[in-house]
C-alpha positions as CSV (number, residue, x, y, z in Angstrom):
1,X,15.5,18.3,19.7
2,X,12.2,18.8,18.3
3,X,10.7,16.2,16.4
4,X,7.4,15.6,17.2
5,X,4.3,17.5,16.1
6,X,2.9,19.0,19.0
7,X,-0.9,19.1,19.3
8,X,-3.6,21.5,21.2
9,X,-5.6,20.3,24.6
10,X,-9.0,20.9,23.2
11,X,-9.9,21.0,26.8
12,X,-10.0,24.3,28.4
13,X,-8.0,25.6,31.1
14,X,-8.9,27.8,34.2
15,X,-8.1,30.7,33.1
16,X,-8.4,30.3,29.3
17,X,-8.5,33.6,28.2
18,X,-11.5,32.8,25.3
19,X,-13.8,31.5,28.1
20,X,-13.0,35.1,30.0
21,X,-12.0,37.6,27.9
22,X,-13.2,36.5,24.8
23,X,-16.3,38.6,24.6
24,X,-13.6,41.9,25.0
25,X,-11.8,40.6,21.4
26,X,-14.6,42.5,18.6
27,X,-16.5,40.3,16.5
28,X,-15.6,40.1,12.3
29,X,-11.9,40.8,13.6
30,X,-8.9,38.0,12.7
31,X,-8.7,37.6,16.0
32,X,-12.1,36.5,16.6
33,X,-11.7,34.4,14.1
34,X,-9.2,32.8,14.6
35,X,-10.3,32.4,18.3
36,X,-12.7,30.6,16.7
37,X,-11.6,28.4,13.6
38,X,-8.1,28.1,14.1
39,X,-8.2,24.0,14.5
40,X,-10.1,23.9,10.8
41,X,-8.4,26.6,9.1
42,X,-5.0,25.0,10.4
43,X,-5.4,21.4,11.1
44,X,-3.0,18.8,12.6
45,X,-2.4,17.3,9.3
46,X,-1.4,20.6,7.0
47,X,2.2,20.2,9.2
48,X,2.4,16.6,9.9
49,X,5.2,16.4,7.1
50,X,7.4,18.7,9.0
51,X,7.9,16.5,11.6
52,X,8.6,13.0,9.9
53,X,10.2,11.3,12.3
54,X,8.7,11.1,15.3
55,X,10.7,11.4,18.0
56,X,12.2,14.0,20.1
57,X,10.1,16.3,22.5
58,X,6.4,17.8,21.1
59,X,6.7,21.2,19.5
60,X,4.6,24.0,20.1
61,X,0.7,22.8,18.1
62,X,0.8,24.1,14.6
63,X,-2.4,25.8,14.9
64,X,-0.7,28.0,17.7
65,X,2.1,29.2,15.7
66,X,0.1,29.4,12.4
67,X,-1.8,32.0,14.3
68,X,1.4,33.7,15.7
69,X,2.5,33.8,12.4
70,X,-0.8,35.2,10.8
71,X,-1.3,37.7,13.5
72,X,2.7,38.8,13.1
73,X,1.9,39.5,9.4
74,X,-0.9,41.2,10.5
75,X,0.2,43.8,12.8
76,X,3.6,44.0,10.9
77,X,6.2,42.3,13.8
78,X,9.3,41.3,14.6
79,X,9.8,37.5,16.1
80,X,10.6,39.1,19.6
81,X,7.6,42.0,19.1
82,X,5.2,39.1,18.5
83,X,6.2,36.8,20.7
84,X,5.8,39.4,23.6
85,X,2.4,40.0,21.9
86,X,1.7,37.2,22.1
87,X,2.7,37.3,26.3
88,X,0.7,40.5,26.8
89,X,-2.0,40.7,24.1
90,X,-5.1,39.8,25.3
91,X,-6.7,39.5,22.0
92,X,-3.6,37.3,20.8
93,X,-4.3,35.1,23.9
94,X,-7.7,34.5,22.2
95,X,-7.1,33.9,19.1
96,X,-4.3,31.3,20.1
97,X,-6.1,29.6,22.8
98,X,-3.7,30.1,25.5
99,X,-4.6,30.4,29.0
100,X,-3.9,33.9,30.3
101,X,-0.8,33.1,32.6
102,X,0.7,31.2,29.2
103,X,4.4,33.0,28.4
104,X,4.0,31.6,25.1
105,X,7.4,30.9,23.7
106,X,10.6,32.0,22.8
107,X,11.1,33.7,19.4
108,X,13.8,31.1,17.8
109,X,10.4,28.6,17.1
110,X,9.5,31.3,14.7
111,X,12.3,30.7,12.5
112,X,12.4,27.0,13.2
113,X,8.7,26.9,11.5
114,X,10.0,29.4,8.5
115,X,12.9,26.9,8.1
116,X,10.7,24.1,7.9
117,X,8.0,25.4,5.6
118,X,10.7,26.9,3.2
119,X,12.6,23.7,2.9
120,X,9.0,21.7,2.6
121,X,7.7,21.0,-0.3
122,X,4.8,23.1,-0.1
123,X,6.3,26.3,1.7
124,X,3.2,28.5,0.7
125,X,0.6,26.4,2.8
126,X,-0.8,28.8,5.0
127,X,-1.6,30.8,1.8
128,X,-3.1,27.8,-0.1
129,X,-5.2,26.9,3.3
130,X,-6.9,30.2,2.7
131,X,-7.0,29.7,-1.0
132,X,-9.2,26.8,0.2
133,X,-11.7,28.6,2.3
134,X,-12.2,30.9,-0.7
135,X,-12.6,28.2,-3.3
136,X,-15.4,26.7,-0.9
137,X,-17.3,29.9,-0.1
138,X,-17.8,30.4,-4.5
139,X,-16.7,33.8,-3.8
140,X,-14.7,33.8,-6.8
141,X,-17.2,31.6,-9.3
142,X,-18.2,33.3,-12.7
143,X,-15.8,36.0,-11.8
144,X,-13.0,36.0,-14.6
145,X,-11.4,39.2,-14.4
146,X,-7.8,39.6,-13.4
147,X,-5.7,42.6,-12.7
148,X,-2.2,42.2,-12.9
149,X,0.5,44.7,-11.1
150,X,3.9,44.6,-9.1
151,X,5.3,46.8,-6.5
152,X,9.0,47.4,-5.2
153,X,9.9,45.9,-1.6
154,X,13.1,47.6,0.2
155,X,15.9,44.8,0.9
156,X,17.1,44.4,4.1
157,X,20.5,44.9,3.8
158,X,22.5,47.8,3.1
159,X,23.8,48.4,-0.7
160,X,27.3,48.0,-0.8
161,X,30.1,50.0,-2.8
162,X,33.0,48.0,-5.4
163,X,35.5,47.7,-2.7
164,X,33.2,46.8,0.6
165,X,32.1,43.9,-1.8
166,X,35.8,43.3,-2.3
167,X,36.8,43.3,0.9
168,X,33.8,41.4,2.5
169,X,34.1,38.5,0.3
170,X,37.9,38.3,0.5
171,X,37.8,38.0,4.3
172,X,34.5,35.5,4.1
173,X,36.5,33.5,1.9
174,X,39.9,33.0,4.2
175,X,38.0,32.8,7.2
176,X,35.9,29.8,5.9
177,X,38.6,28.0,3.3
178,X,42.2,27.3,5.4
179,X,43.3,27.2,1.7
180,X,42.6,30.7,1.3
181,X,44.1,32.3,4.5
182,X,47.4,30.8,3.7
183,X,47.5,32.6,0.4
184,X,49.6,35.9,0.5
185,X,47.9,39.0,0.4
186,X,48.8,42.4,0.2
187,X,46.1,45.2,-0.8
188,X,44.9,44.8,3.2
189,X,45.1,43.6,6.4
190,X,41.7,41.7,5.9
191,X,41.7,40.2,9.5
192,X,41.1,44.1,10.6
193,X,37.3,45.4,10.6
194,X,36.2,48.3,7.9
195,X,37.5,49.8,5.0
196,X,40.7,50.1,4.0
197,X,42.6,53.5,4.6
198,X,42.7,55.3,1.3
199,X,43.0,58.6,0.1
200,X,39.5,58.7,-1.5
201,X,39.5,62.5,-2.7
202,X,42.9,60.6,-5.3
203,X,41.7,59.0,-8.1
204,X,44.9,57.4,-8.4
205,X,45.3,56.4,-4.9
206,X,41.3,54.3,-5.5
207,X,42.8,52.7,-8.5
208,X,45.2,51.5,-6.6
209,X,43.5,49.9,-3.7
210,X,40.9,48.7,-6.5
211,X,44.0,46.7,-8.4
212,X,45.5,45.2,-5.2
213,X,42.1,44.2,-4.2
214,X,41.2,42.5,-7.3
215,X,44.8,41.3,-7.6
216,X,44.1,39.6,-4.2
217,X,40.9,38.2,-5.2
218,X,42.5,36.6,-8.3
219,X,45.6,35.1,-6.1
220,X,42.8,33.5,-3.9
221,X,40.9,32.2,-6.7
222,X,43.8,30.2,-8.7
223,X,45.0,28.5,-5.3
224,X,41.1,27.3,-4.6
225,X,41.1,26.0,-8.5
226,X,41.1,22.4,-8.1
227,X,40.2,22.4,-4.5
228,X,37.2,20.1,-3.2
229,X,34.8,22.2,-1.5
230,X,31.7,21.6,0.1
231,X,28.2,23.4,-1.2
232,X,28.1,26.7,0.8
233,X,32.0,26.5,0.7
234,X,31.5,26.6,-3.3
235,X,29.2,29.3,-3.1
236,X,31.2,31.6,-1.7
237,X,33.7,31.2,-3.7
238,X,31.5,31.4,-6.9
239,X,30.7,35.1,-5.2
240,X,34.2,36.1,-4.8
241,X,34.5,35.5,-8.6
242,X,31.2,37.3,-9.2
243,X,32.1,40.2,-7.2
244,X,35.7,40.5,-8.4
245,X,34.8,40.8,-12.2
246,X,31.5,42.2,-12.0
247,X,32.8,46.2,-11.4
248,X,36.3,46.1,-13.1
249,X,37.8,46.4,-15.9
250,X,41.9,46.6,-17.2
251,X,44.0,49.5,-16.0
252,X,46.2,51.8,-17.8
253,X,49.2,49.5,-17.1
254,X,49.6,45.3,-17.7
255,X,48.1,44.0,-14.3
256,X,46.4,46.7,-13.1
257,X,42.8,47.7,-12.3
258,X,40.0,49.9,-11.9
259,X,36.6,50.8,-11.0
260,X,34.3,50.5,-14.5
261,X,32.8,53.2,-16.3
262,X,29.9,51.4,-16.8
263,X,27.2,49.4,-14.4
264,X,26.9,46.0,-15.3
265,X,24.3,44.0,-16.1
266,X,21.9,42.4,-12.9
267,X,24.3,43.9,-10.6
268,X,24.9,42.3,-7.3
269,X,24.7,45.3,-5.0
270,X,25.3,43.5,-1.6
271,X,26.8,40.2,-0.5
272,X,25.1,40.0,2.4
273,X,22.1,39.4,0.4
274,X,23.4,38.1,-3.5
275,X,19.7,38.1,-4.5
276,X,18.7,41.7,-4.1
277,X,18.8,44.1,-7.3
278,X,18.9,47.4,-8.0
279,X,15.8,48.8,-10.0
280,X,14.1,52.2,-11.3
281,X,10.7,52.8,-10.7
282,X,11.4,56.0,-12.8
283,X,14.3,58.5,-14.0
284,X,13.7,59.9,-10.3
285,X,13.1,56.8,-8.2
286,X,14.9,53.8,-7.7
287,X,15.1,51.2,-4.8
288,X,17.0,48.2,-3.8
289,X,15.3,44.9,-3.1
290,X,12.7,42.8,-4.3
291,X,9.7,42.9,-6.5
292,X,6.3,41.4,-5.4
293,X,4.3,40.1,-8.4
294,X,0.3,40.5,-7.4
295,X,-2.9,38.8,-9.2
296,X,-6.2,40.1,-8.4
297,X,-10.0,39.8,-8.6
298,X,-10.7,43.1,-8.9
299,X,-14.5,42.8,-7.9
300,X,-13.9,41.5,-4.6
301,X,-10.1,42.4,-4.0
302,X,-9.1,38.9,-3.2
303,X,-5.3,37.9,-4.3
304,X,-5.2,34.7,-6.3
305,X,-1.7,34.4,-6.7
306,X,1.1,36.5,-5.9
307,X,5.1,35.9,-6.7
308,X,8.3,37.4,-5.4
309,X,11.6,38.1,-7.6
310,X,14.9,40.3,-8.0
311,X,13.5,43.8,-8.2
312,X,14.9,44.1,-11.6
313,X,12.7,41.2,-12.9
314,X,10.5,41.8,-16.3
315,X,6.8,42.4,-14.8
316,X,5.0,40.6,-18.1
317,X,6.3,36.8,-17.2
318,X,6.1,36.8,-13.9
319,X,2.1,38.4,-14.4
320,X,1.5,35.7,-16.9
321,X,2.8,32.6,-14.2
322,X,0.4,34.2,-11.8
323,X,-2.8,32.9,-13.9
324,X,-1.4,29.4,-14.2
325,X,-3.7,27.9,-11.7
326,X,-6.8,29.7,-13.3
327,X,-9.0,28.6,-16.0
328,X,-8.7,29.5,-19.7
329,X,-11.0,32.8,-20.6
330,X,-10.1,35.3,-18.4
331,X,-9.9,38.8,-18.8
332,X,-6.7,40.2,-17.8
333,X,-6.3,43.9,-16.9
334,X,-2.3,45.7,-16.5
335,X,-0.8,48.7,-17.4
336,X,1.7,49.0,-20.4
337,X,4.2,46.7,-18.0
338,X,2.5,44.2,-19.5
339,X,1.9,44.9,-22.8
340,X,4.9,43.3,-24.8
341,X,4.4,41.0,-27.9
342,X,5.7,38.0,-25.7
343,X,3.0,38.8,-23.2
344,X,0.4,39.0,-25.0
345,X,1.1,36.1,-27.0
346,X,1.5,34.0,-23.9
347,X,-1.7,35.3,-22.6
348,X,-3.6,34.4,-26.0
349,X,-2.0,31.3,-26.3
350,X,-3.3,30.3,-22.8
351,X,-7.0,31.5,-23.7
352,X,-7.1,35.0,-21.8
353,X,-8.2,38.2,-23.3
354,X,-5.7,40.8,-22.7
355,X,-6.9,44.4,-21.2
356,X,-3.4,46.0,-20.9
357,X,-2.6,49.3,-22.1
358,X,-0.2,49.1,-25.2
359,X,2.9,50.4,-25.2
360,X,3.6,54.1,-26.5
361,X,4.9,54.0,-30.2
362,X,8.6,54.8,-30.6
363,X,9.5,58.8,-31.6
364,X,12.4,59.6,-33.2
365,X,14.2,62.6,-31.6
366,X,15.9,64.0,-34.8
367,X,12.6,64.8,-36.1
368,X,9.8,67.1,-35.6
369,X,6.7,66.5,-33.7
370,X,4.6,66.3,-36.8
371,X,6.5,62.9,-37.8
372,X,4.8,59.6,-38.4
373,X,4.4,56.6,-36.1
374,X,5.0,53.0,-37.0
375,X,0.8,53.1,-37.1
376,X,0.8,55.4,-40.2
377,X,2.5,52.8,-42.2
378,X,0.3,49.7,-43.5
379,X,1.6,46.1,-43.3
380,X,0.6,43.3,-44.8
381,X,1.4,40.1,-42.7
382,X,0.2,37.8,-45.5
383,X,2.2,39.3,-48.3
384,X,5.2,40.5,-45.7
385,X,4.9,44.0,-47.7
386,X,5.0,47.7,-46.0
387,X,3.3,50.4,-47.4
388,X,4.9,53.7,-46.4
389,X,2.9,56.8,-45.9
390,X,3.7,58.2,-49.5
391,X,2.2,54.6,-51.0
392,X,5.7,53.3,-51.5
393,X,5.5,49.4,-51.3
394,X,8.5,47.4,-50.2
395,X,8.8,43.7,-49.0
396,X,10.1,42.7,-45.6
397,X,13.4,40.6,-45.6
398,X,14.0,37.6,-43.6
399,X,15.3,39.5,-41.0
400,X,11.9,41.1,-40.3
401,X,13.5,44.4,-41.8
402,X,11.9,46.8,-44.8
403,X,14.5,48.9,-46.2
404,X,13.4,51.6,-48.1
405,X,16.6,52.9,-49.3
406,X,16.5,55.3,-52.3
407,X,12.8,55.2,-52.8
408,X,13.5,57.9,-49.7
409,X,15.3,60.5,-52.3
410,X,12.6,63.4,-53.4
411,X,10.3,61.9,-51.2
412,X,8.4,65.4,-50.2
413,X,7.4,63.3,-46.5
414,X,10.8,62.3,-45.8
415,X,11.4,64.6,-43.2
416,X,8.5,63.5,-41.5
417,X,9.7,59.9,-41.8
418,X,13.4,59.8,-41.5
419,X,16.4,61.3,-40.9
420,X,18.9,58.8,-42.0
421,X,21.1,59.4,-45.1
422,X,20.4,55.9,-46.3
423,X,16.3,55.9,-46.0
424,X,13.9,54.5,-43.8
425,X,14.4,51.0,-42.6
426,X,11.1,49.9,-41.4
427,X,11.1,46.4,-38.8
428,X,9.0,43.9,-38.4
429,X,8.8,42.0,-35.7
430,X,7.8,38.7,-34.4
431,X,4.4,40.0,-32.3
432,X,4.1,43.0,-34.5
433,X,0.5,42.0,-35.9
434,X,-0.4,41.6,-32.0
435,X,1.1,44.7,-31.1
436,X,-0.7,47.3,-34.0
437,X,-4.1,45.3,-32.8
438,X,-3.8,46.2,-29.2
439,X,-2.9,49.5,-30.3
440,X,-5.9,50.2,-32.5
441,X,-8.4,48.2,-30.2
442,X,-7.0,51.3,-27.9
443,X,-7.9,54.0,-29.5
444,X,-11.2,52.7,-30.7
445,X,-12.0,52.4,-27.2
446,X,-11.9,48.6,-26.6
447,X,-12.0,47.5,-23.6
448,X,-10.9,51.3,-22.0
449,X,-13.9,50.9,-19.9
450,X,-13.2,47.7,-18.0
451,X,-9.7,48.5,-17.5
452,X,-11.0,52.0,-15.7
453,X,-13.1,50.1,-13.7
454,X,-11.4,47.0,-12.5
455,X,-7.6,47.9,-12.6
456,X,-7.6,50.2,-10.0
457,X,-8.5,47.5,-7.4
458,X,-5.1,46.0,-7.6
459,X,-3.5,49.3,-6.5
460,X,-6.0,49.3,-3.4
461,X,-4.5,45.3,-3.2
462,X,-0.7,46.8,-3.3
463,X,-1.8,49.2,-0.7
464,X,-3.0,47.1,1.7
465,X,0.3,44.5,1.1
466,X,2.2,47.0,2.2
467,X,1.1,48.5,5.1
468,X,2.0,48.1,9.0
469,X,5.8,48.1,8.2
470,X,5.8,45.1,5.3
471,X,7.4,47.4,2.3
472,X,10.8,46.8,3.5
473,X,11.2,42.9,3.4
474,X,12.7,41.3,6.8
475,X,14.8,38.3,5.2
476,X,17.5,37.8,2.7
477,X,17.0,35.8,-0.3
478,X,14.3,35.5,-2.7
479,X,13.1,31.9,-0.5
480,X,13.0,33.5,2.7
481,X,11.0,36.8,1.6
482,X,8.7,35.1,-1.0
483,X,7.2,32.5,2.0
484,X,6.7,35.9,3.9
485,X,4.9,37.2,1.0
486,X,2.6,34.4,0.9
487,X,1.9,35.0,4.3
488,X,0.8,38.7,4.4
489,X,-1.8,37.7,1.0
490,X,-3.0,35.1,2.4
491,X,-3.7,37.6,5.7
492,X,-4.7,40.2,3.4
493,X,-7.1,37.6,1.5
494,X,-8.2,36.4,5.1
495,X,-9.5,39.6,6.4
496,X,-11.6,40.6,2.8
497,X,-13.4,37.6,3.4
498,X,-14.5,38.4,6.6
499,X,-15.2,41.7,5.5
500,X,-17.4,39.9,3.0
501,X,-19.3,38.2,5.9
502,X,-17.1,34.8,6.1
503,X,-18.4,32.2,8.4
504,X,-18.6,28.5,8.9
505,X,-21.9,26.6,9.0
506,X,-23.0,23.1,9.0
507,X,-22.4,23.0,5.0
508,X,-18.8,24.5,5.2
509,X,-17.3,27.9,4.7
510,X,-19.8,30.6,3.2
511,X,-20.2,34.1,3.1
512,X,-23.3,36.0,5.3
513,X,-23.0,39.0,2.9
């Protein structure tokens, strides 16, 4: 068992490959770099609390597989690609320290040190020890401009249909609760692999199989009522339940069941992985999977914070959690994602400016393109009075509504307002006085000029994320994928600086550019 923190010989060997190949690895690279200031990017002490209790045999020194780890997000690896990497790659060898006979180790440490940092109680570590290097080298002092985006990650599992997620939970359940494989079922033989045999092409035949599976479902469900289960025994369970309701509704007959005509709310699309979502990017485009939540400094490209969720997460909380660790007066930059009345007032209630494109106002399709907006109508906040675009003056209700009602009859601009037999019915609502200001410091041209300037460096950010392989997420779970999120920003954040000249000198970390 492991249980000791294993630590590096700081004393060469023969055929350490720095000392003899070193000079082949190309200076301002992270493997040079790491060659270099692995030990004092990644102490001894940033792991010591994943290895309380001191016994066992040494594991493999944290700086070594800190590097691993950095160089796997890197290049964009598998455990077993970067372990062999690691076997065969000379600049590798370098940056770990290794000697260049060392076969390294085998790729199951990998996801003992994942384990450990997820269930530690700082997982994102590796990201905050770069965090630190940037704090020291000012990079980021007097610059307090943010820029705020998200981008879809592809899950790692593959979406699954109403009856696979029948059928897979069913057998997970008998085949981990005795209780449930002695309860009598009969839609299928769920000890057999697959899908059961079904005449598709039959709508009849599919309601069918749908009502015995859910029927089945139910049967184990009332005999584990009651039952004392363990954790992951009671999470299972909680799945079946989820899984069994989630996509059906009442047949035709007392009893019976069927596939919904509708797609419910957060959907769980796969239970192999509960935690993935399904989510449009637009009419066209959709994925399955995740949502990485980015914060940038648009000047010098460097990610402050970033955040991983269900793909069908809102983007405005999230962006605003992102700035919790920054200083009160920034100037945050997004696109119209971000531009809700409970954004904005959580960004001006924190001390930010907002820079975020508004949100379109709504059109009504039953009238003609000559119609008014919501902007064409005055509001008084104080008085809680609208003043329609005819000068008709009616107060706001309680409810935040303004019904205009028969002041609409003979109106000659009605049909530019309205096309409802009762009148217009104008709301109001809670952020509206935040929302009209955004949208007239908009077309006045405030702040337009920043946000063409400085928002597009978080798309350059995105694209870098993403690259060598990392847009489809490796893991399952939002814990699992958001540590390897973490990872690839603080690699991403690691190579700007040494595009910026990063270097260590007598004083600390500073940049040469």
């Amino acid at each position: 068992m492991v249980g000791v923190q294993g630590t590096s010989d700081p004393n060469r060997e023969l055929l350490d490959a720095a000392a003899l190949v070193g000079h082949l690895v190309p200076t301002g690279t992270v493997y040079a770099f790491l060659a270099s200031h692995r030990r004092r990017l990644f102490p001894d002490d940033l792991f010591a609390d994943l290895f309380p209790t001191g016994r066992g045999r040494p594991s493999v020194p944290a700086d070594v597989v800190a590097t691993v780890m950095v160089l796997q997000s890197l290049e964009g690896l598998s455990d077993r690609d970067a372990v062999q990497a690691l076997r065969t790659d000379l600049r590798w060898k370098v940056a770990a320290g290794l000697a260049l006979d060392d076969e390294g180790f085998h790729p199951t440490v990998l996801t003992l040190w994942r384990n450990k940092l997820r269930d530690s109680d700082r997982p994102q570590r590796i990201f905050d020890a770069v965090r630190d290097v940037v704090a020291e080298t000012g990079v980021l002092a007097g610059r307090t401009r943010r820029a705020l985006d998200s981008t879809l990650l592809d899950d790692a599992v593959a979406t699954q249909d109403t009856v696979t997620q029948l059928v897979s939970m069913i057998r997970r359940v008998r085949k981990a609760i005795p209780a449930a494989a002695a309860v009598a079922v009969v839609a299928h033989d769920y000890d057999q692999p697959g899908k059961p045999a079904c005449a598709w092409d039959d709508p009849a035949a599919r309601d069918d199989l749908v009502s015995g599976l859910v029927t089945d479902a139910q049967a184990i469900l009332d005999a584990l009522d009651g039952v004392e289960l363990d954790d992951d025994r009671q999470q299972l369970v909680a799945l079946l339940a989820l899984v069994a309701g989630q996509d059906v509704e009442p047949g035709d007959t007392p009893g019976s069941w069927r596939i919904a005509r509708k797609v419910t709310k957060d959907r769980v699309i796969s239970t192999v992985d509960p935690e993935t979502r399904h989510m449009h990017k637009s009419r066209a485009n959709y994925r399955d999977g995740y949502k990485a939540h980015l914060a940038v400094e648009p000047e010098t490209g460097i990610i402050t914070a970033v955040e991983l969720t269900p793909a069908n997460a809102g983007d405005g909380p999230a962006g605003v959690a992102l700035l919790d660790d920054d200083d009160a007066g920034l100037e945050v930059l997004g696109d119209s994602a971000y531009g809700s009345g409970p954004v904005r007032a959580d960004l001006a209630e924190a001390g930010h400016t907002a820079v975020i494109k508004p949100w379109p106002t709504a059109r009504n399709p039953y009238l003609d393109d000559d119609q008014f907006s919501r902007d064409d109508y005055r509001i008084d906040y104080t008085a809680r009075t609208v003043t329609c675009p005819n000068g008709v003056t009616v107060p706001v209700a309680a409810g935040g509504t303004a019904n205009f009602g028969a002041r609409c009859v003979g109106c000659p601009l009605r049909s530019r307002c309205t096309a409802s037999a009762s009148g217009k019915t104008f709301t109001v609502t809670e952020h509206d006085q935040l929302l009209a200001t955004a949208r007239s410091q908009w077309r006045a041209g405030i702040g337009i000029d920043d946000y063409q300037q400085w928002r597009p460096m978080v798309e350059r950010s995105i694209a870098w994320l993403v690259a060598d392989n990392h847009r489809r997420v490796r893991y399952r779970g939002v814990e699992r994928n958001r540590l390897g999120l973490n990872l690839r920003a603080a690699v991403i954040n690691l190579r700007r600086l040494l595009n910026l000249g990063l270097t260590h000198t007598a004083d600390g970390w500073t940049l040469a550019n």
